[in-house]
C-alpha positions in Angstrom: -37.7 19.4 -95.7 -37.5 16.3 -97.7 -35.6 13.5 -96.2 -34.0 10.5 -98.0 -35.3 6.9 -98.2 -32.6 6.2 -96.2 -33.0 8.3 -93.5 -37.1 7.4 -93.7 -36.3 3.9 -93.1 -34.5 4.8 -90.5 -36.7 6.7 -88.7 -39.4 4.3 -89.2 -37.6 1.5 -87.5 -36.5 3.7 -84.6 -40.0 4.5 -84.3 -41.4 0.8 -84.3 -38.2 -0.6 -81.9 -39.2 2.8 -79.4 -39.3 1.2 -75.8 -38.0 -2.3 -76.4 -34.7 -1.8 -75.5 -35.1 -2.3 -71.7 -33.1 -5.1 -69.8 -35.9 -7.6 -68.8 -35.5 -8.5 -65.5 -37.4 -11.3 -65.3 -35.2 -13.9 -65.6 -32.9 -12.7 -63.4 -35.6 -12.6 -60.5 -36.6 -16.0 -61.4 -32.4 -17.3 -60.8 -32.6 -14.6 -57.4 -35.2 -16.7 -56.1 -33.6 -20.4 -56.9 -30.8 -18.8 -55.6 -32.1 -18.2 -52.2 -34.0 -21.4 -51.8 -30.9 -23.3 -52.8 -28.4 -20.7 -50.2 -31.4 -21.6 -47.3 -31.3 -25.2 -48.1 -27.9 -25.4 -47.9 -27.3 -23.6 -44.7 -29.0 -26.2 -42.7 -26.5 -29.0 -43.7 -23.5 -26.7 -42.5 -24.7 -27.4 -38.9 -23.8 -31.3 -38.7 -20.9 -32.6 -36.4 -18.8 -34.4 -37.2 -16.7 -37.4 -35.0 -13.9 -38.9 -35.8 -13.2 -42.7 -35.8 -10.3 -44.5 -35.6 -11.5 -47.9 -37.9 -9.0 -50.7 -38.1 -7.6 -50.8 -41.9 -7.8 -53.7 -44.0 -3.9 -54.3 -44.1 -2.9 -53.1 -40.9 -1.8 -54.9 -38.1 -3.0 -54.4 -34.4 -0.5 -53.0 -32.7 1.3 -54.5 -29.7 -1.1 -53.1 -26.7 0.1 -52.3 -23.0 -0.3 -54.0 -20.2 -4.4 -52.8 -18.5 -7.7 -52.7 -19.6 -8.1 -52.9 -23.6 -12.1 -51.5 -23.0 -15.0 -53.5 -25.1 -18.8 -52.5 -25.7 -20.5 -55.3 -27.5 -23.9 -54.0 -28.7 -25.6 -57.6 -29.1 -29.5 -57.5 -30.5 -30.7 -58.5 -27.0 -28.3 -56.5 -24.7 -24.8 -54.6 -24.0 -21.7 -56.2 -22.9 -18.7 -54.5 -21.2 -16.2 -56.7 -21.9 -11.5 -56.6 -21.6 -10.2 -58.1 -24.4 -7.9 -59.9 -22.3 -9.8 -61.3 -19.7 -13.4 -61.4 -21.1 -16.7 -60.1 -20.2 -17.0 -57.8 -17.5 -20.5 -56.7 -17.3 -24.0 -57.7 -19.7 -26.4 -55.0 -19.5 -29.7 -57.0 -20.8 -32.7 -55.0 -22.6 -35.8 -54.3 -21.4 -38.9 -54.1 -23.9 -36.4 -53.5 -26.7 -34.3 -50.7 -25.3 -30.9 -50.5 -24.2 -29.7 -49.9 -20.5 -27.5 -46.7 -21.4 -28.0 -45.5 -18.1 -26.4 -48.6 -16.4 -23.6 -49.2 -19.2 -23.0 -44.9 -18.4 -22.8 -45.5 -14.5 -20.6 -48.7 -15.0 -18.3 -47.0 -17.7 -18.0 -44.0 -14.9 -16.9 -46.9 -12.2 -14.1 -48.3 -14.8 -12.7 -44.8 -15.7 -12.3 -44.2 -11.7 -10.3 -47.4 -11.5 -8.4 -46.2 -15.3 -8.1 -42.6 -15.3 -5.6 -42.3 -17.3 -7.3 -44.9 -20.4 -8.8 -42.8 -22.7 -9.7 -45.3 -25.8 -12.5 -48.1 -26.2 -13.9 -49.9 -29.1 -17.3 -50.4 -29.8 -18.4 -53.5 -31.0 -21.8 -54.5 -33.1 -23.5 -57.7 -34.6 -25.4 -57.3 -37.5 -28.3 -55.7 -37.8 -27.7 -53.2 -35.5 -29.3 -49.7 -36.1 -27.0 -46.9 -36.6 -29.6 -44.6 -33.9 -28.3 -47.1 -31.5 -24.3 -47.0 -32.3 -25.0 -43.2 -31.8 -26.3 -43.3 -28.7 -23.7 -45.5 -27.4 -21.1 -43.8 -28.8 -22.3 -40.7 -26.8 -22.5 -42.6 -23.6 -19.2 -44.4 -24.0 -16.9 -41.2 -24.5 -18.9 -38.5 -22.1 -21.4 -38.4 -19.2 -23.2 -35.5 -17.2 -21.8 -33.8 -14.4 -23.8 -34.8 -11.3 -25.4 -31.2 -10.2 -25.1 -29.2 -13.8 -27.0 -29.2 -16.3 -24.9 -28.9 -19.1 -21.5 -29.6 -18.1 -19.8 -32.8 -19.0 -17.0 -34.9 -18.1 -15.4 -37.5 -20.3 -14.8 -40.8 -20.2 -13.7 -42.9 -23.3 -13.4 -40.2 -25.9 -11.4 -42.5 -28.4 -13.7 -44.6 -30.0 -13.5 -47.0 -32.7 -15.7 -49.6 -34.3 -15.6 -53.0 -35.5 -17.6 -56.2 -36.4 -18.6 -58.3 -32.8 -16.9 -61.2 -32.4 -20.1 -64.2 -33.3 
């Protein structure tokens, strides 16, 4: 049986071509694994908290503020000052070596919220220079201290926090 030279050519192509028509799946292993790197990456970021600020705006006025304690941390390079804006400084909390005495501004912030229970905001206060590890750390001390007697239980104190420029 004769075939054409049509149906020869045919047959010779299908012959060579046999067996390349698989998917390659190479490429698509090689965007699988960018993939996952990129998903585990990711997925550590998603763990950060986040705390809101109340910062002064540049056109806004400060509003008229009741009569009590309007609550002051001044981190200073050399020390911490608790200070009313009305009457002035309260309490300076020097360094030692270079550290700051969050254990004494803590157990001096717990005193004034005894005496305020019902204040709830404070504004924290920073020359320049000032690293942000430290604003942290105060931050933390001014809006929440530990429960004498629990390990992980904690009361708060100043939970409204904003920041600003200390005064020079």
């Amino acid at each position: 049986m004769s075939q054409s030279k049509v149906a020869r050519r045919v047959s010779r192509n299908h012959a060579r071509y046999r067996g390349r028509h698989e998917i390659n799946v190479v490429p698509m292993i090689d965007m699988m694994i960018i993939l996952v790197f990129f998903l585990i990456f990711t997925a550590v970021f998603t763990k950060t908290n986040i705390l809101e600020l109340n910062l002064p705006g540049a056109d806004t006025a400060v509003p008229d503020l009741p009569e009590g304690l309007n609550l002051e941390v001044i981190i200073r390079a050399d020390k911490i000052e608790v200070a009313d804006r009305g009457t002035g400084l309260l309490k300076s909390l020097p360094s030692q070596q270079g550290t700051y005495d969050l254990k004494g501004l803590q157990d001096y912030l717990a005193l004034v919220k005894t005496k305020y229970s019902e204040k709830t905001d404070a504004t924290i206060l920073l020359e320049q220079d000032i690293a942000y590890d430290t604003l942290v750390k105060v931050m933390d001390t001014v809006r929440v201290f530990p429960v004498p007697g629990s390990k992980w239980d904690v009361a708060e104190l100043f939970p409204d926090v904003s920041v600003g420029d200390a005064p020079t």
